[in-house]
C-alpha positions as CSV (number, residue, x, y, z in Angstrom):
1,X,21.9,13.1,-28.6
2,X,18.4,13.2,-30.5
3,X,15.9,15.7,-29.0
4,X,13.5,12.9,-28.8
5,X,15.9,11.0,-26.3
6,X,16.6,13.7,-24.4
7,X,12.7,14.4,-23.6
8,X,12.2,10.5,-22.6
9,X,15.0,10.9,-20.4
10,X,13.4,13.9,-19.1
11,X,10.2,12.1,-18.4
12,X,12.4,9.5,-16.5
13,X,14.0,12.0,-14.3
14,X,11.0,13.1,-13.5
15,X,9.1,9.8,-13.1
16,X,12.0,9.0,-10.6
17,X,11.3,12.1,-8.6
18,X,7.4,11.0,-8.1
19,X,8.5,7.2,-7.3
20,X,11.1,8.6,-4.8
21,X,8.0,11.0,-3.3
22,X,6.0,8.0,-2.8
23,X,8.4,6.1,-1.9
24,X,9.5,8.4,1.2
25,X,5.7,9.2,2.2
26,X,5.8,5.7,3.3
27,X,9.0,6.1,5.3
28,X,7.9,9.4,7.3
29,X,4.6,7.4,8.2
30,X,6.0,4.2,9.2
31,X,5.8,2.7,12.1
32,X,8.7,0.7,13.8
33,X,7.1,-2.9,13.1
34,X,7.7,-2.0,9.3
35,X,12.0,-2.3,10.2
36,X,12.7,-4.7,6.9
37,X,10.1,-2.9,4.4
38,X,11.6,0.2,5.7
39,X,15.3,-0.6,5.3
40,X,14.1,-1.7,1.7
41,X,12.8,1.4,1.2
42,X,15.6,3.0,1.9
43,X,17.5,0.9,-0.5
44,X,15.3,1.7,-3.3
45,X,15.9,5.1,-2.8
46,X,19.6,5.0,-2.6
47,X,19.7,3.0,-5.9
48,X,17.0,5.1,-7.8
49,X,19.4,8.2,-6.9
50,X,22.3,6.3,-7.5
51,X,20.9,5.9,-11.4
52,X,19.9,9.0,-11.9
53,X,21.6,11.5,-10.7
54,X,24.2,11.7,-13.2
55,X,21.7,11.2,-16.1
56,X,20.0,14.4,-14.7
57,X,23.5,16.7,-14.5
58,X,23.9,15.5,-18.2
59,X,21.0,16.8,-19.0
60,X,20.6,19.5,-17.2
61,X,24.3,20.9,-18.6
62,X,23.1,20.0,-22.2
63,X,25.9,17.4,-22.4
64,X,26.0,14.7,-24.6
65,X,27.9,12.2,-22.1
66,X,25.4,10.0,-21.0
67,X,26.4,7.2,-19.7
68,X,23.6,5.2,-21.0
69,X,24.9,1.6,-20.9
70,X,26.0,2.4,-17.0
71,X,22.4,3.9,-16.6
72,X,20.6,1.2,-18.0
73,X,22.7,-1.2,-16.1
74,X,21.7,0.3,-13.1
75,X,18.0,0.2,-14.0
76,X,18.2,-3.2,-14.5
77,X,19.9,-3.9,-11.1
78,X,17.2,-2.1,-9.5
79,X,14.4,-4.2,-11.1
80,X,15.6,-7.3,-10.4
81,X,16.3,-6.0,-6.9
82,X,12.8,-4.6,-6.6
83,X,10.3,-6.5,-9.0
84,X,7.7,-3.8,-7.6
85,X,10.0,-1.0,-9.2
86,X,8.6,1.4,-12.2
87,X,10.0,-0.1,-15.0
88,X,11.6,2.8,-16.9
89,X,13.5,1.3,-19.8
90,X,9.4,-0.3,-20.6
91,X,8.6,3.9,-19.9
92,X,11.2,4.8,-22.2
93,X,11.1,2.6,-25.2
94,X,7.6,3.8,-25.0
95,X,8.3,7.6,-25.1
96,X,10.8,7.0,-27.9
97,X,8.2,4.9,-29.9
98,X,5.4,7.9,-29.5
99,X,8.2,10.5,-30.8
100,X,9.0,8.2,-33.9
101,X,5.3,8.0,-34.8
């Protein structure tokens, strides 16, 4: 895989890990009237470590099996799912574009 893709997936995984910060600040501080934003909460969380935990093992053991179309897939799913999301293919197409130029 191209250096350049490896860095924007990089700058995913670590996105991910600031959305899932944020994300379970708002958990440890809610209250119980919050019972369906918090189960959704917990959702987003699930799915955003669903999607990226094998995309960080990959990277982290230098491999080049990256699921991508499975990873993407899953992005998708999660921001259809939760409009609200970061939108990290828009994040990475980005990153990839900046590299090229």
């Amino acid at each position: 895989m191209e250096q350049n893709k490896i860095s924007a997936y990089q700058t995913l995984i670590y996105q991910a890990f600031l959305d899932i910060r944020v994300i379970a600040s708002k958990l440890a501080y809610s209250s119980i009237e919050d019972v369906e934003d918090t189960k959704r909460n917990g959702l987003l969380i699930f799915y955003l470590t669903n999607a990226f935990h094998n995309l960080a093992l990959s990277i982290a053991e230098g491999t080049n099996s990256i699921y991508e179309d499975d990873f993407w897939s899953r992005i998708k799913f999660i921001n259809e799912k939760f409009p609200e999301s970061t939108q990290y293919k828009d994040i990475f197409n980005q990153l990839i574009q900046n590299s090229d130029g």
